[in-house]
N, CA, C and O atoms as CSV, one atom per row, in Angstrom:
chain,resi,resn,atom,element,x,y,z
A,1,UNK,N,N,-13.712,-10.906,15.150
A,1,UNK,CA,C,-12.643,-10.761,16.110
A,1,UNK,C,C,-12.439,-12.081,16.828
A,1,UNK,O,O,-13.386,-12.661,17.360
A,2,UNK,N,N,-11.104,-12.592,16.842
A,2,UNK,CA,C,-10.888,-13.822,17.392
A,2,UNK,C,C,-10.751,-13.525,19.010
A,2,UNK,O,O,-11.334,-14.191,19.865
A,3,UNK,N,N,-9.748,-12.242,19.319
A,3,UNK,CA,C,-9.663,-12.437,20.970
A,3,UNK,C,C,-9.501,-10.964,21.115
A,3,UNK,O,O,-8.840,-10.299,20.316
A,4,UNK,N,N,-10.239,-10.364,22.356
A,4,UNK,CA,C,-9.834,-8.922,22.747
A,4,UNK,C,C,-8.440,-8.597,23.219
A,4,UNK,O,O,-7.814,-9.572,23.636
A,5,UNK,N,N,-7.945,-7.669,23.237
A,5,UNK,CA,C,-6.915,-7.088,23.617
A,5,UNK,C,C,-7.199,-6.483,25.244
A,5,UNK,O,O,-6.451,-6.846,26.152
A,6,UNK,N,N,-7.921,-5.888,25.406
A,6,UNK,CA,C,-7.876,-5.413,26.940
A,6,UNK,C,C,-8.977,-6.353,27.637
A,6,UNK,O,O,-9.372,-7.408,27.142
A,7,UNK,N,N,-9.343,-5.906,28.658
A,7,UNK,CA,C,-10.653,-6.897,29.309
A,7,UNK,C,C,-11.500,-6.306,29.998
A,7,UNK,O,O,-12.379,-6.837,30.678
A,8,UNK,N,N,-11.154,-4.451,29.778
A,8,UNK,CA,C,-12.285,-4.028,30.732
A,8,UNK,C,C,-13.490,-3.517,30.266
A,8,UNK,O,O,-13.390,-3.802,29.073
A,9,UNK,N,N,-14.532,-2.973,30.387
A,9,UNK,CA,C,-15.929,-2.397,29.529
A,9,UNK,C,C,-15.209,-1.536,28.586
A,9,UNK,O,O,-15.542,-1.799,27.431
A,10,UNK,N,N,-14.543,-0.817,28.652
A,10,UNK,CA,C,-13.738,0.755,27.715
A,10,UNK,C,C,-13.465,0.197,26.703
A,10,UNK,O,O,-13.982,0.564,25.647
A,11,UNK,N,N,-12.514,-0.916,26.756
A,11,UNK,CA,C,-11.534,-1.412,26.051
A,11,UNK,C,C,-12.371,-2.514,25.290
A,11,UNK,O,O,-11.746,-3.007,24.351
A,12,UNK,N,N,-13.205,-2.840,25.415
A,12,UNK,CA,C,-14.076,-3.957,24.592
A,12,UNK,C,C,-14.841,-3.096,23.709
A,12,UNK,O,O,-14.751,-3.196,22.486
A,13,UNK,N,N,-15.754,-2.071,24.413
A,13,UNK,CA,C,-15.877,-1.268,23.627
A,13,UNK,C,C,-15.481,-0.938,22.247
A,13,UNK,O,O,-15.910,-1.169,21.116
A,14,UNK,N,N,-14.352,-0.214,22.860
A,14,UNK,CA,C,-13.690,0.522,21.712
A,14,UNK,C,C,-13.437,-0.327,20.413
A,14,UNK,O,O,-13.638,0.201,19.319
A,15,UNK,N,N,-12.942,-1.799,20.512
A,15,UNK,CA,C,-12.323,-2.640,20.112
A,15,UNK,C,C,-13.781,-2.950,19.349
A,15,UNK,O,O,-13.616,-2.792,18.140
A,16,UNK,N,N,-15.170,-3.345,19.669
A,16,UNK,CA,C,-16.429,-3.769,18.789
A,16,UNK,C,C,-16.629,-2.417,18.130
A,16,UNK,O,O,-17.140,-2.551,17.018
A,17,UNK,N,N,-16.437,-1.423,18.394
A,17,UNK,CA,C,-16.941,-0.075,17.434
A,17,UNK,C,C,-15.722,-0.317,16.689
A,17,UNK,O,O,-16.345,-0.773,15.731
A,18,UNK,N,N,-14.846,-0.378,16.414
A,18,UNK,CA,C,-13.617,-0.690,15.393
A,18,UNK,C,C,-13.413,-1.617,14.435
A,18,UNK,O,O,-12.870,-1.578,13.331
A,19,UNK,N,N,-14.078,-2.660,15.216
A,19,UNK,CA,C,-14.025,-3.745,14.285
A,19,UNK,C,C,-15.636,-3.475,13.045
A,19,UNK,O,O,-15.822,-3.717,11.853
A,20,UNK,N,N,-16.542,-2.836,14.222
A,20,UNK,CA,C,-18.220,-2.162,12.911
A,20,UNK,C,C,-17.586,-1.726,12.036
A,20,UNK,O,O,-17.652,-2.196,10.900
A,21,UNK,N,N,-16.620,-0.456,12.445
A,21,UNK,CA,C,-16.848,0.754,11.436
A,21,UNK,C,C,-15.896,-0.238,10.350
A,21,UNK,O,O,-16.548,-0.703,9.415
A,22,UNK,N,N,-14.585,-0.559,10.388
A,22,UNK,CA,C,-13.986,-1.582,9.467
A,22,UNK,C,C,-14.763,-2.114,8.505
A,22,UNK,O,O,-14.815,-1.807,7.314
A,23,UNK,N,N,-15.695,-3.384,9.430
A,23,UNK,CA,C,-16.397,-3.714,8.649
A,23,UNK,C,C,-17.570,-2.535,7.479
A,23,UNK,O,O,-17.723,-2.560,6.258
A,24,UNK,N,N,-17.996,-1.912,8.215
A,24,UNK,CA,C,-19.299,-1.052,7.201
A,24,UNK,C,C,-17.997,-0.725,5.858
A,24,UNK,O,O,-18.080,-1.036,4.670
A,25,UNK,N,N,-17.142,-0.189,6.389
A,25,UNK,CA,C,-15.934,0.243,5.512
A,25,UNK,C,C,-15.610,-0.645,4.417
A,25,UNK,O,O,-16.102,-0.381,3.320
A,26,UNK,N,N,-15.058,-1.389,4.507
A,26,UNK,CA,C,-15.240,-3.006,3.450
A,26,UNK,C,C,-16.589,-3.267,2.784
A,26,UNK,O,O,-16.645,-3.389,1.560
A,27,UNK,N,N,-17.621,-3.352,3.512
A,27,UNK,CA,C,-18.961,-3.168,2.689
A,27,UNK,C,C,-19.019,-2.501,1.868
A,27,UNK,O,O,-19.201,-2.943,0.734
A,28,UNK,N,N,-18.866,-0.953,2.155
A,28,UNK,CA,C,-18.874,-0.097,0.887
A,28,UNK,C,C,-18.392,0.104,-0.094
A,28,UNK,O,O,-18.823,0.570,-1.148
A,29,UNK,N,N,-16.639,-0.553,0.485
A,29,UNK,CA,C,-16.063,-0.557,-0.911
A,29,UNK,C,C,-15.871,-1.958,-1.523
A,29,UNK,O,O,-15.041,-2.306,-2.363
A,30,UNK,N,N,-16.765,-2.638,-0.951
A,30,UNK,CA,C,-17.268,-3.792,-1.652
A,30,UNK,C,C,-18.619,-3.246,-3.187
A,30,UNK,O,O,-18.708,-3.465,-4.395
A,31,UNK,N,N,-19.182,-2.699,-2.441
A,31,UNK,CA,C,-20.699,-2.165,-3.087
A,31,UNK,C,C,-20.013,-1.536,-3.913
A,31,UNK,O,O,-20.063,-1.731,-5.128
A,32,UNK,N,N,-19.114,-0.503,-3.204
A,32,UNK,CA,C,-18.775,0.700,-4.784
A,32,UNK,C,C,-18.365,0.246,-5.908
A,32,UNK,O,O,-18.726,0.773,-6.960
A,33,UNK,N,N,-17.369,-1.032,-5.865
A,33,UNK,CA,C,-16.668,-1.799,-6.810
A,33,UNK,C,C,-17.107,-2.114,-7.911
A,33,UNK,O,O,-18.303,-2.390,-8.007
A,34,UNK,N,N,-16.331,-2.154,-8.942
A,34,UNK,CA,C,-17.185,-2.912,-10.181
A,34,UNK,C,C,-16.110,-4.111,-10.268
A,34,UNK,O,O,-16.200,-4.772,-11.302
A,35,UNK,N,N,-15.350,-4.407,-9.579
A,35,UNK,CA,C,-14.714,-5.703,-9.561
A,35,UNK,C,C,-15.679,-6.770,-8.713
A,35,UNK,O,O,-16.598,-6.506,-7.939
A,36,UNK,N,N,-15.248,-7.836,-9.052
A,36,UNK,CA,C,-16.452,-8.946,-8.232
A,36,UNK,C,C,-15.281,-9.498,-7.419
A,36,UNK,O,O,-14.309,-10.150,-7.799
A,37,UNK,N,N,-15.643,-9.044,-6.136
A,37,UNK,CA,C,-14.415,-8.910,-4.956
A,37,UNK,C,C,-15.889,-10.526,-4.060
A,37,UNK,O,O,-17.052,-10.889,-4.231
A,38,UNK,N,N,-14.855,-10.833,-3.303
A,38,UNK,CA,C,-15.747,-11.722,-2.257
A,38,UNK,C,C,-14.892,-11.292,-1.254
A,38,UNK,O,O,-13.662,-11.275,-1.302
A,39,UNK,N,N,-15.890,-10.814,0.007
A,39,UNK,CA,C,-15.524,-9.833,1.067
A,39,UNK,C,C,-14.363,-10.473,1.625
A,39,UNK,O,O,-14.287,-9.761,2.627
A,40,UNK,N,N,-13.804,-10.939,1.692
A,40,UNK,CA,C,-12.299,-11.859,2.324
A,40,UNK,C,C,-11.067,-11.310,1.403
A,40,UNK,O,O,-10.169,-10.512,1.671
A,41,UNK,N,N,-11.259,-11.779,0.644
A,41,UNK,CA,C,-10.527,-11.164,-0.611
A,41,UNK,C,C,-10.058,-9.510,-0.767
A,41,UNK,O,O,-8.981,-8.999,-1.075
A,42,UNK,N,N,-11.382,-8.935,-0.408
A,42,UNK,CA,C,-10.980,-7.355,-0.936
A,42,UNK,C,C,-10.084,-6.948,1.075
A,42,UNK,O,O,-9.251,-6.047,1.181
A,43,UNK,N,N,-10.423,-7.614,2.044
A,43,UNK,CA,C,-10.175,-7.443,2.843
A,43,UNK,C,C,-8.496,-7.442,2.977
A,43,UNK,O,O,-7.701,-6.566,3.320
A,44,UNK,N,N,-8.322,-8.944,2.513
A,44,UNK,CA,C,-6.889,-9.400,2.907
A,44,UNK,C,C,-6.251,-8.632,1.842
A,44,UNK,O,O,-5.046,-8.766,2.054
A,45,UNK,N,N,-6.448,-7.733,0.578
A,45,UNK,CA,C,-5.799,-7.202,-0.580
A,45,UNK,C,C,-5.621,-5.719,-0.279
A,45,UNK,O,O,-4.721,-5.042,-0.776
A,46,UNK,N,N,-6.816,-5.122,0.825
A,46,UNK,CA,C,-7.035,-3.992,1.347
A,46,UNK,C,C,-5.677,-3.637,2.411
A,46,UNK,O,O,-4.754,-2.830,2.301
A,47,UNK,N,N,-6.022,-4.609,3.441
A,47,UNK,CA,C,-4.412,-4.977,4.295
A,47,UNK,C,C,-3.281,-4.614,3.300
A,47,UNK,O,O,-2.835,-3.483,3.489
A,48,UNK,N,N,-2.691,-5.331,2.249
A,48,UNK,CA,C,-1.536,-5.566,1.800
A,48,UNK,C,C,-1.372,-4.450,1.242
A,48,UNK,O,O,-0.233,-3.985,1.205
A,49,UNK,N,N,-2.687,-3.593,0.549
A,49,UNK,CA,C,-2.058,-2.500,-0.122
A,49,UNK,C,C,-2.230,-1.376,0.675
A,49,UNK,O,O,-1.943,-0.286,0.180
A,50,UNK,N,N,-2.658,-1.436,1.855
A,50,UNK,CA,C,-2.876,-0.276,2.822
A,50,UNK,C,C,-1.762,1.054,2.920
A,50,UNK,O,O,-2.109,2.219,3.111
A,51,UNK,N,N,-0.603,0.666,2.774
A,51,UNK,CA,C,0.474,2.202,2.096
A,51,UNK,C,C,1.294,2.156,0.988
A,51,UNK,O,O,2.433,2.619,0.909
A,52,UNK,N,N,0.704,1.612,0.186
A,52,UNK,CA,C,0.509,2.326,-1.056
A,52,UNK,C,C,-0.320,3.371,-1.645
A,52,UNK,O,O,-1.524,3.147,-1.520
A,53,UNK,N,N,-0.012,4.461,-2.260
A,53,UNK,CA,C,-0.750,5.105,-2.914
A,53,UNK,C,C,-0.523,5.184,-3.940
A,53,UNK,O,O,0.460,5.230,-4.680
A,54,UNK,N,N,-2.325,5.213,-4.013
A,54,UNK,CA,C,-3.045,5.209,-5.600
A,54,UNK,C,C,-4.391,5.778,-5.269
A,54,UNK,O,O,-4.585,6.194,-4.126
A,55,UNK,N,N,-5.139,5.821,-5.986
A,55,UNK,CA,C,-6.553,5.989,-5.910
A,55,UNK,C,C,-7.363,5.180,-5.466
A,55,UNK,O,O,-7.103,4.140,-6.070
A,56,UNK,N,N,-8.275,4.975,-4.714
A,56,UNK,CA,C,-9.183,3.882,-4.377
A,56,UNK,C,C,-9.824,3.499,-5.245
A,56,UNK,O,O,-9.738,2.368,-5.723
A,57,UNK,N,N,-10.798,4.625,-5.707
A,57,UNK,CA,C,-11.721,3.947,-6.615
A,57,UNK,C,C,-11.205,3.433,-7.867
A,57,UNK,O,O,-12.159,3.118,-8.578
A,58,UNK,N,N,-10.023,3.203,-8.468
A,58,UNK,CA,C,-9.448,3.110,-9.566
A,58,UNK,C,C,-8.846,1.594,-9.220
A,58,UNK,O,O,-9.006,0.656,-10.001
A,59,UNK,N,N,-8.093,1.461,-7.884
A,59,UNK,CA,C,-7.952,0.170,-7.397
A,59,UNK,C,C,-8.761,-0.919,-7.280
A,59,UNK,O,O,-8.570,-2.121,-7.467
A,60,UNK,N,N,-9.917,-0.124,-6.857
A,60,UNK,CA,C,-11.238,-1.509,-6.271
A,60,UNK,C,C,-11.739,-1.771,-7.603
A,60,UNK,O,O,-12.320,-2.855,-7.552
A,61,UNK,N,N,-11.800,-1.170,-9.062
A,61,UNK,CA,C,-11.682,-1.338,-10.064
A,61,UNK,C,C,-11.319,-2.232,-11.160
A,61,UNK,O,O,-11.819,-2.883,-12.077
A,62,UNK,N,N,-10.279,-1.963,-10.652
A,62,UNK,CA,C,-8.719,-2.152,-11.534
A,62,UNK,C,C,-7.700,-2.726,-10.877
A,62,UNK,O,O,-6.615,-2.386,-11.350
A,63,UNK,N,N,-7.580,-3.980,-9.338
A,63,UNK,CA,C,-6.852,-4.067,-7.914
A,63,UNK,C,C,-5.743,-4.896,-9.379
A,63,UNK,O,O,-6.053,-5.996,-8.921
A,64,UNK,N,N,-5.122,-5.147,-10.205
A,64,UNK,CA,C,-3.898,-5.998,-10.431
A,64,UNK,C,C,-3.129,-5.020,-11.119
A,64,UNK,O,O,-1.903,-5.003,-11.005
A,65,UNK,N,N,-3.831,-4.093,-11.921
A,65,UNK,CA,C,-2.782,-2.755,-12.056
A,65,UNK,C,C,-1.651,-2.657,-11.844
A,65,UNK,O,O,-1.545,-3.458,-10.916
A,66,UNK,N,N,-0.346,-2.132,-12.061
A,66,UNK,CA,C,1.005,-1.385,-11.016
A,66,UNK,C,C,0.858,-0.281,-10.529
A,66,UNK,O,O,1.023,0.722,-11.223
A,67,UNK,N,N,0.535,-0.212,-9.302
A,67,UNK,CA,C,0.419,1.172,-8.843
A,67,UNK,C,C,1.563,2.664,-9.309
A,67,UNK,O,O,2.789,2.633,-9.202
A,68,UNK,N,N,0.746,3.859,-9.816
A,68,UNK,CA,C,1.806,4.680,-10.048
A,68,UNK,C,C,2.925,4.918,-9.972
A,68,UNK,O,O,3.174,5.194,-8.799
A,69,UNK,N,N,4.026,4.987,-10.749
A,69,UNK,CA,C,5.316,5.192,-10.366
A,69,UNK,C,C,5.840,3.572,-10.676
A,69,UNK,O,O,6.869,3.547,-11.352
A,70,UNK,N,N,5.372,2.405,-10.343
A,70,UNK,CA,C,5.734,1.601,-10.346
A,70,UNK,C,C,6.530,0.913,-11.504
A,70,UNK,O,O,7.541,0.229,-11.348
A,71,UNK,N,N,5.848,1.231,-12.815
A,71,UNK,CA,C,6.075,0.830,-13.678
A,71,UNK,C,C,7.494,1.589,-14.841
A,71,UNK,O,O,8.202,0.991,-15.651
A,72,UNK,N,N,7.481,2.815,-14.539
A,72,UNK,CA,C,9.010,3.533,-14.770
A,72,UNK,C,C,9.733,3.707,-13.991
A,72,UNK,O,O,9.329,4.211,-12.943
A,73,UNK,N,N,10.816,3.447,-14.109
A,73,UNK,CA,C,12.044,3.389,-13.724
A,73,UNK,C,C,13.225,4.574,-14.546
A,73,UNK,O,O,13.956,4.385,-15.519
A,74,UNK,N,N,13.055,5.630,-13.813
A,74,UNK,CA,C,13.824,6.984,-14.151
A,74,UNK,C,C,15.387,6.368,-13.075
A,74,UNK,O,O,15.500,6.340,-11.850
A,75,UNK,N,N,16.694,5.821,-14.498
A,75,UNK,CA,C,18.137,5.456,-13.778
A,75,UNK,C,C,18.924,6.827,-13.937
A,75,UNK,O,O,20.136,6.892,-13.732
A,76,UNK,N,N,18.324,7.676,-14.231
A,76,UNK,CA,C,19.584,8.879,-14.282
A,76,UNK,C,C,19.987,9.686,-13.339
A,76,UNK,O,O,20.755,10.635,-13.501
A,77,UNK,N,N,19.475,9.331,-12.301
A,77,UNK,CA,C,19.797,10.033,-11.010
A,77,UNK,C,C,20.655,8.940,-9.973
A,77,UNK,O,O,21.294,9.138,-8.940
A,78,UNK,N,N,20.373,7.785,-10.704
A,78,UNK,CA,C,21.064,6.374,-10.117
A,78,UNK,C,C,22.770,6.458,-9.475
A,78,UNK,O,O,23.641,6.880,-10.236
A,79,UNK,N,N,23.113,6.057,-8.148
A,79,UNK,CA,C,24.603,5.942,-8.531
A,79,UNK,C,C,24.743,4.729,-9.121
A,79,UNK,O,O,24.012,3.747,-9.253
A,80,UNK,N,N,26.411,5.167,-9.610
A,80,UNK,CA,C,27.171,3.899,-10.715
A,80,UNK,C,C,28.465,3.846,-9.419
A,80,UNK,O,O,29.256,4.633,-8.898
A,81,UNK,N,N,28.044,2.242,-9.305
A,81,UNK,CA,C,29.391,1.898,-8.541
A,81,UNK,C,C,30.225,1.451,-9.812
A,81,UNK,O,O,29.769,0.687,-10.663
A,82,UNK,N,N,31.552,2.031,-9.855
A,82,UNK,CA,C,32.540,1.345,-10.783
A,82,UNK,C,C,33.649,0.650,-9.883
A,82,UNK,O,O,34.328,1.036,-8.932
A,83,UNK,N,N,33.532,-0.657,-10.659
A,83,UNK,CA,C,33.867,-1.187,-9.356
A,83,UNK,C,C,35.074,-1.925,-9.721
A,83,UNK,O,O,34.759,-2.887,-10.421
A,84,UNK,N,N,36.567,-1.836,-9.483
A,84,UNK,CA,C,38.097,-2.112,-9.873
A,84,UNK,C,C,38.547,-0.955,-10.325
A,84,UNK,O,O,39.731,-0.981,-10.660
A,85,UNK,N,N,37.880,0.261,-10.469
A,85,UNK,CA,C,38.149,1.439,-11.081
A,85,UNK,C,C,38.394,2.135,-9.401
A,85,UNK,O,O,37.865,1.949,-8.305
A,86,UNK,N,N,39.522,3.031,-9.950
A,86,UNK,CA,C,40.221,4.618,-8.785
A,86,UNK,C,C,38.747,4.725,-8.572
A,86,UNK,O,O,37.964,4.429,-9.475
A,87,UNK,N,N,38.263,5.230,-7.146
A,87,UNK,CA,C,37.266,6.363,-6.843
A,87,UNK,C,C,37.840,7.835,-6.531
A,87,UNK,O,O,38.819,8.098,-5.832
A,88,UNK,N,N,36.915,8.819,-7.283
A,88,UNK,CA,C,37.147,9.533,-7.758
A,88,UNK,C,C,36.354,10.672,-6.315
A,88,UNK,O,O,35.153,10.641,-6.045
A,89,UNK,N,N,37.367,11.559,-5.604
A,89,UNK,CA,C,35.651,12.066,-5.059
A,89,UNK,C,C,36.287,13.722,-4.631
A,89,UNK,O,O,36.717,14.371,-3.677
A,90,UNK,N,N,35.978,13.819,-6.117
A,90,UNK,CA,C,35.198,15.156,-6.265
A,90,UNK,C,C,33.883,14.899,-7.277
A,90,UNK,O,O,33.514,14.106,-8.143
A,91,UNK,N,N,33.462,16.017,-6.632
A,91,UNK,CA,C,31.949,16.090,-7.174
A,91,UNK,C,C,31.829,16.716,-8.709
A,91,UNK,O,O,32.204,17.767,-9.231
A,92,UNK,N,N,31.117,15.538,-9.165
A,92,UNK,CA,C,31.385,15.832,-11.050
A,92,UNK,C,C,29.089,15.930,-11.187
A,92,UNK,O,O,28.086,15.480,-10.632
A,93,UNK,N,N,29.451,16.718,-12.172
A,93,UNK,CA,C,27.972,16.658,-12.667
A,93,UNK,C,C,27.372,15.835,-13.011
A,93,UNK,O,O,28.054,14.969,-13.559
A,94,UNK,N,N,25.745,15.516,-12.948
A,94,UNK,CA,C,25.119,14.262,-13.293
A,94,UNK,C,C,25.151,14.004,-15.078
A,94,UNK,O,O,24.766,12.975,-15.633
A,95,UNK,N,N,25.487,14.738,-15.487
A,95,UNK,CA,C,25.381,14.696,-16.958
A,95,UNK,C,C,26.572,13.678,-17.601
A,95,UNK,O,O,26.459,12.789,-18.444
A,96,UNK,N,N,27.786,14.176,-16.847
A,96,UNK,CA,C,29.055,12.707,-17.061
A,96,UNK,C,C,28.705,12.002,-16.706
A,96,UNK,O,O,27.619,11.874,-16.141
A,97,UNK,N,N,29.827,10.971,-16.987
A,97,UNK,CA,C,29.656,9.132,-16.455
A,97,UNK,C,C,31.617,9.372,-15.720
A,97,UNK,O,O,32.190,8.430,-15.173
């Protein structure tokens, strides 16, 4: 921790039990890993992928992967701007173009 946020006993507190449990947290999924992570690394990669979902243990694994979903691209639900063309607006089924 570079600088506290509050300044009173509560608030320092809270702020060193947060920064432990973090850390023990990173430890473990340092340990669990079968990737050869160096604790900085899995940290700053942990941050970036923090809402994404996927699996953990499959990530700390496997971290360059595309996370689920990522990699297909389902366009049939897509709109089509036609664009120099009349717009049309009644509602036509997804099955036309």
């Amino acid at each position: 921790m570079k600088t506290f946020i509050g300044t009173n006993e509560n608030a320092l507190l809270i702020q060193i039990w947060t920064a432990m449990i973090a850390l023990v947290l990173i430890k473990w999924m340092h340990f669990t890993s079968k990737w050869n992570w160096s604790l900085a690394n899995l940290a700053s990669l942990t941050r970036m992928n923090l809402f994404t979902y996927r699996d953990l243990r499959e990530w700390l694994d496997d971290p360059f992967r595309s996370p689920p979903g990522e990699t297909q691209h389902d366009l049939t639900y897509q709109m089509a701007f036609p664009f120099g063309q009349p717009i049309n607006l009644k509602q036509q089924p997804l099955s036309q173009k």
